[in-house]
N, C-alpha and C positions, 0 to 999 in steps of 0.2 A: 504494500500500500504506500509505503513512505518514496516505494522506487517510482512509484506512478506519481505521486503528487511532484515529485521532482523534477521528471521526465515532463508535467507541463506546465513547471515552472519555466525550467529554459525551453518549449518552443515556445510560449508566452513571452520572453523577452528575446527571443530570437526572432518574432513576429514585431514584434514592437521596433529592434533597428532593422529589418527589412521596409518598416513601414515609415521611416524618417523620412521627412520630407527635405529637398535638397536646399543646400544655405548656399546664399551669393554675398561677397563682401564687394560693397561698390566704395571704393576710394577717391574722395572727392577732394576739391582746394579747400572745403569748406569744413571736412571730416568726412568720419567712414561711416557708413549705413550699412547695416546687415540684414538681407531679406531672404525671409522661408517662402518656399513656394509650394502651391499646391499643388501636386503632380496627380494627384487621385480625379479632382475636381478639374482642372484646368492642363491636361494630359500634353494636347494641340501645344496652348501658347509657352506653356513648362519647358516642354524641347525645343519651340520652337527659338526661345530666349535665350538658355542654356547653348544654344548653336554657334548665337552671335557672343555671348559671352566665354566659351571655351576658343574663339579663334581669335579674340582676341580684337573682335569688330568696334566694341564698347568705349575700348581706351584710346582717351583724345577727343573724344565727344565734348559736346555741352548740352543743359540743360538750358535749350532755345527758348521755351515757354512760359513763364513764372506768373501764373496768377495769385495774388495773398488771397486767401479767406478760400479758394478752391484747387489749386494743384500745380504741380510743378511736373516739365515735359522734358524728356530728353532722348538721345538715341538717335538721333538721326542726323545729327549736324555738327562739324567741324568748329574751332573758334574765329575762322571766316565767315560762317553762316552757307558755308557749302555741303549743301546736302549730298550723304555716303549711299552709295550704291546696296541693293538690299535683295535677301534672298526673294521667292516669290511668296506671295500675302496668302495668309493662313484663313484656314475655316474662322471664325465668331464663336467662341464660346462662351457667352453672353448667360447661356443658361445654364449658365453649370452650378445655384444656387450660392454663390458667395457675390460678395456684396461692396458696391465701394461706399465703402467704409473710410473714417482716417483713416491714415497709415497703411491702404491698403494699394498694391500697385496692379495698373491694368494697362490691356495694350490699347495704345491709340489708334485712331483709323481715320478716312476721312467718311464723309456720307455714304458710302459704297461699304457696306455690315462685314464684307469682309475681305477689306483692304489692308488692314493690321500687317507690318510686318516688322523693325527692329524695335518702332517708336515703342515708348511707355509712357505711361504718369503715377507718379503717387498722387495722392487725393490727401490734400491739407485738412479734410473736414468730411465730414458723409456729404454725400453726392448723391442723395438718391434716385434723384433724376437721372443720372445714366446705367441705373440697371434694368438690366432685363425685364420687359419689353423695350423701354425704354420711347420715346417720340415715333424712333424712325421702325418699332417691332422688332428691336434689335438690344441695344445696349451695348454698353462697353465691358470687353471681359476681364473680369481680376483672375491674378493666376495668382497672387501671394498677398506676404505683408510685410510690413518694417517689425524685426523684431528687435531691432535695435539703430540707436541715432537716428530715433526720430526728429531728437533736436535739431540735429543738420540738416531735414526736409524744413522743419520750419524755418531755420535761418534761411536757406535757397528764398524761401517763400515772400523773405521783406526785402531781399534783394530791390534795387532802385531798377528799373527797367526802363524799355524805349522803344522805338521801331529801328527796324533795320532792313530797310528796301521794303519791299510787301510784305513783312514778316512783322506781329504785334508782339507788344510785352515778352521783350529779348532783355535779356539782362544785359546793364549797360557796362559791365565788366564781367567778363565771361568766367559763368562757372562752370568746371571743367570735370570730365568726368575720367581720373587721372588712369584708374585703372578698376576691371571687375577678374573676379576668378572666382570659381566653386570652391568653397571650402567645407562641404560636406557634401555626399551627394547622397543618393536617393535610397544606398542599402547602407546610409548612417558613416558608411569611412569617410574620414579626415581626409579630404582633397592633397595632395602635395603640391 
């Protein structure tokens, strides 16, 4: 009996780091943020993120976008304001029942549900207008959260901003997105 209870005690926690969900450490000028994602719920945008982050697409970017009171955008653009070439645009997982929430990071798209492809945003505040359905039957999909250096999403967030060509609420000194890398992935090992 004592052999059985033991036997599911460790698949019980051999189940538990199977079920770890993958950690991104995003290093910014401003500090580091650390974000779990949801691979169970948000499977599509999880790898599809993970892609641009293990090759290393991330580092050098800026956060182009910065509104206070609603979210801060980044992923796509250089500290010229020259937008980076991008794999091709992912399903909408829109319904995958999570929620932008603070702190919670989701892919950006344009009016087209599912044109998503490096962009992101953290969400400064609930958003709940961009969930699923959302205006356009669509929504915007969260694959994760900040589970750490939230501070540093709010600081991005008072940044002083501006336009820059056709481009609104650009941060008028560019925050830069120095470097990302997994440091944990999804069966719980420590990234090297």
């Amino acid at each position: 009996m004592k052999l059985w209870i033991a036997a599911l005690l460790l698949l019980g926690t051999l189940g538990s780091a199977l079920a770890a969900n993958p950690k991104v450490e995003v290093r910014t000028s401003h500090g580091v943020i650390v974000l779990e994602l949801n691979e169970k719920e948000a499977p599509i945008s999880v790898d599809n993120f993970l892609k641009y982050v293990t090759t290393g697409y991330y580092d050098g970017t800026i956060f182009h976008r910065v509104i206070d009171g609603f979210m801060v955008q980044g992923g796509g653009f250089d500290a010229e304001m020259r937008q980076k070439p991008t794999l091709a645009p992912i399903q909408n997982e829109a319904k995958n029942g999570l929620r932008n929430v603070q702190g919670s990071i989701a892919m950006a798209r344009t009016s087209n549900p599912h044109s998503a492809s490096a962009q992101f945003f953290i969400n400064l505040v609930d958003n709940r207008a961009l969930d699923y359905p959302s205006r356009d039957g669509w929504g915007y999909a969260v694959f994760g959260r900040v589970i750490s250096g939230f501070e540093v999403v709010q600081a991005i967030g008072k940044v002083a901003t501006g336009s820059v060509g056709p481009y609104q609420n650009v941060p008028s000194k560019p925050v830069i997105v120095e470097s990302m890398r997994l440091i944990e992935s999804a069966t719980g090992d420590q990234a090297k």
